[in-house]
C-alpha positions, 0 to 999 in steps of 0.5 A, a space after each residue: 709551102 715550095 713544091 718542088 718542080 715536076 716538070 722542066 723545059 728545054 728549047 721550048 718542049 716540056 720534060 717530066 723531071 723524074 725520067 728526062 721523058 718528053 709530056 706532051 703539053 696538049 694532053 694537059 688539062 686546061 683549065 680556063 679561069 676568066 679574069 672577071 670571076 676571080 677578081 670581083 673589084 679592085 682587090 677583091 677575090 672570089 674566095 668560093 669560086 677559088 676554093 671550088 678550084 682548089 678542089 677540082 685540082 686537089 681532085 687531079 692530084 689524088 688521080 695524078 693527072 695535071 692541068 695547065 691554067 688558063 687566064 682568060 682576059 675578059 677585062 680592059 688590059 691596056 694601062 700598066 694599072 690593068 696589067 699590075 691587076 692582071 697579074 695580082 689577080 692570077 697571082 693571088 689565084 696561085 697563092 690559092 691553089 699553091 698545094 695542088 701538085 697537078 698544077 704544071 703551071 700557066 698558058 701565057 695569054 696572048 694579050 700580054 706576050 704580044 708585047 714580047 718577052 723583054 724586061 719589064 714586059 706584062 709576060 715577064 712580070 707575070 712570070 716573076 711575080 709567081 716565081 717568087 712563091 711558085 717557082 715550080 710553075 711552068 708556062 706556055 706560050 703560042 708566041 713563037 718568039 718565047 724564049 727557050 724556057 717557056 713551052 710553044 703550043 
């Protein structure tokens, strides 16, 4: 199931798509997900932990408020292994939640957008691999080098 996008960026602030109107992305919810409590070992994920969020949200949308997700890197993310872990890790937790219409998308942790915004970069992926089921997603960043798509907080 593709939701359809309910929010857009440009030159890095967000918009409601619906009326062209500016969000202010600090009011958002955030909501922290630590790395540690999704993926319990290589490739095995906290199914409860997940469905507990997925109510939580799915709790958001009847209300029609929104959050942003927030991976927490409580793990070693210094091998290209870790980051593909990472990554697989959060995109299986969008695989989890991909119904839940109050989800705007993901803040961006600084240990990955530390290493830029380029090609092949841990940001980059990150990105690309949730865009392929989750194109609706928005993410944010306090790197102030992000490109114009993504959110500065």
């Amino acid at each position: 199931m593709k939701l359809d996008p309910f929010f857009t960026v440009k030159d890095n602030k967000l918009y409601k798509i619906s009326d062209n109107s500016a969000v202010d992305a600090a009011a958002l919810k955030k909501i922290q997900i630590k790395w540690s409590e999704v993926e319990l070992a290589e490739e095995s994920y906290n199914e409860e932990y997940l469905a507990n969020l997925r109510e939580e949200l799915k709790t958001m949308d009847d209300a029609g408020t929104f959050a942003v997700l927030v991976p927490v890197v409580d793990k070693p993310l210094d091998s290209a292994e870790q980051i593909e872990a990472f990554i697989n890790t959060y995109n299986h937790t969008a695989r989890r939640v991909k119904d839940c219409v109050s989800v705007v998308g993901f803040i961006l942790p600084e240990a990955i957008t530390e290493k830029g915004f380029s090609e092949g970069s841990p940001a980059v992926s990150f990105m690309e691999t949730l865009a392929i089921k989750h194109a609706q997603y928005v993410y944010f960043s306090k790197n102030p080098n992000a490109p114009d798509n993504i959110v500065i907080i």
